[in-house]
Steps between C-alpha positions, in 0.01 A plus 500: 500500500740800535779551216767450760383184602517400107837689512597227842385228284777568191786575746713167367407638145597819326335817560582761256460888524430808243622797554360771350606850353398826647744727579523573816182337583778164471600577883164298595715164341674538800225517731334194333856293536497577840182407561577177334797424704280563834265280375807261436398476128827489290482569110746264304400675178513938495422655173507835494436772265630919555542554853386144569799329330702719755339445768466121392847512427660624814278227639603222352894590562482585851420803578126583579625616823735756425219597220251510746743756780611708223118551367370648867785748441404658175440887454587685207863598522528078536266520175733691321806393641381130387318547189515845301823455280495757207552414223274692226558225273274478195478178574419574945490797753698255744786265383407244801836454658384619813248251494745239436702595811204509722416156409911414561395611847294228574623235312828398368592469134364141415321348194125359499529207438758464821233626762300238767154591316401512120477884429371606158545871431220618189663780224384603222727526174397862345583400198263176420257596777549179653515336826824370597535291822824532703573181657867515490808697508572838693241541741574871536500577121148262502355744761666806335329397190132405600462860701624676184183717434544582150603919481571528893777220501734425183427148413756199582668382199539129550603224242398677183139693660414793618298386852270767680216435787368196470162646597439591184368189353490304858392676812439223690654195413328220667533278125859531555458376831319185408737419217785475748337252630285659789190248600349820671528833382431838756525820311522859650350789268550860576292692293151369353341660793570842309257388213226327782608135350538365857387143553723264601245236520389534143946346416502236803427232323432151694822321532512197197384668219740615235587796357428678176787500253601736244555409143768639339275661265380683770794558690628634164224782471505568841873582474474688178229733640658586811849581316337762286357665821823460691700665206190787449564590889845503484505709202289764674688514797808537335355785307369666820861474630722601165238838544656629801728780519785495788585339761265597748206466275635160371442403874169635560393353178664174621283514822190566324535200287605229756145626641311502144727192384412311805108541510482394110682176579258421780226585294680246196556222723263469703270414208764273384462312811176482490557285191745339662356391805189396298739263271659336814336576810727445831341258787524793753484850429604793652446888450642748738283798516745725418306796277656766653839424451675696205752317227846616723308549835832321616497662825185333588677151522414401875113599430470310177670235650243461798219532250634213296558279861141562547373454202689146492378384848108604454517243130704245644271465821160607331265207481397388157143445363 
């Protein structure tokens, strides 16, 4: 039986989706929503974690369209124009406002817990190392905060934490998913195919069994581990940017580590969702093959995109064993 027919069979119940991290990579989210919607497949659940909580986000209040029009007309000045806000923080190269108008021009100021589907934006608060679900209030702060990667964007302070990417200790968030109350769970991952871990079928697990929880004990290690790494990173990039001397080399050195800063949290999470996916597998699973595509390959939008349409069609419509 093909997944989509065991997608057609769940249409009166609720589908959930997880939206991975990835960069740029995150572009493909909106070639697997689309691909949804032709298949006339609606999500009432959208977790998303990085770029996938903005793409998710934009989603759920509205405005995939305008996402999707302003996406095929990326190139770098719209890069820069959009994204690169200077900052030289120690805390962040790019203070994020920019960002934060961009989403404004898709979506209107609202707050999550207002919008037609359940969106959960995924952060991660620096200073515990944990993972902090954002289920309600500003959806543009939540967004703001869960694309925060620690060193290029200064972190969202938001009732009493310090929130960065949320792809830090959840790349791809399909247990959030399922705890909002998703009775089938599709998650899009953008970058195990770097480190050869591509097998979707080895996560599709057959529809009625459970999932694997985490204890807290666990949870606790988990989160305790990852913090020290997140802080060791951030520490070294700081470093690495406090060295420079000048403007003009503050910028180089600033382009240099967006590339260097980017690979090592590829690298970082895609093990972590490894783990992750392992702990609570997804009923359908989909990987873009997207290897070529660099950390702020931006200008690439309308290519990933594509690749993540296709890469959503072939699962949906492949015929299971």
């Amino acid at each position: 039986m093909s997944a989509i027919r065991v997608l057609g069979r769940l249409r009166r119940r609720k589908i959930g989706i997880a939206l991975g991290s990835g960069g740029a990579r995150g572009w493909a989210h909106v070639g697997v929503l689309k691909a949804l919607r032709d298949l006339d497949i609606e999500p009432q659940i959208v977790a998303g974690t990085s770029m996938g909580a903005l793409v998710g986000g934009v989603y759920c209040a509205g405005g995939f369209e305008a996402l999707e029009s302003i996406a095929g007309s990326l190139d770098w000045l719209d890069i820069l124009y959009h994204f690169w806000d200077p900052a030289f923080h120690l805390s962040g190269l790019i203070d994020g406002r920019k960002v934060a108008r961009f989403v404004q021009r898709m979506v209107s100021s609202c707050r999550i817990e207002d919008l037609p589907v359940t969106f959960i934006a995924v952060a991660t608060d620096l200073h515990t190392g944990g993972e902090v679900h954002l289920k309600e209030g500003d959806l543009i702060e939540a967004i703001r905060a869960s694309i925060s990667v620690p060193a290029l964007f200064t972190p969202v302070e938001s009732n009493g934490r310090l929130l960065v990417d949320g792809g830090l200790v959840n790349p791809v968030p399909t247990d959030v998913a399922a705890e909002a109350g998703a009775d089938l769970v599709i998650a899009v991952e953008l970058n195990l195919r770097d480190l050869d871990r591509s097998c979707p079928t080895r996560w599709r697990r057959k529809h009625g069994t459970g999932r694997r929880s985490e204890s807290a004990g666990e949870r606790s290690v988990s989160d305790s581990m990852w913090s020290r790494r997140i802080r060791d990173l951030l520490a070294v990039v700081q470093k690495k940017s406090a060295a420079g001397r000048g403007r003009g080399r503050q910028k180089q050195a600033a382009l240099t580590m967006v590339d260097v800063l980017g690979r090592a949290l590829r690298v970082m999470e895609s093990k972590i969702a490894e783990q992750r996916l392992d702990q609570f597998p997804p009923d359908v699973l989909i990987q873009p093959d997207l290897q070529d595509i660099g950390f702020i390959e931006h200008h690439r939008a309308t290519e990933i995109i594509k690749r993540g349409y296709a890469a959503a069609r072939e699962v949906l419509e492949a015929e299971e064993a």
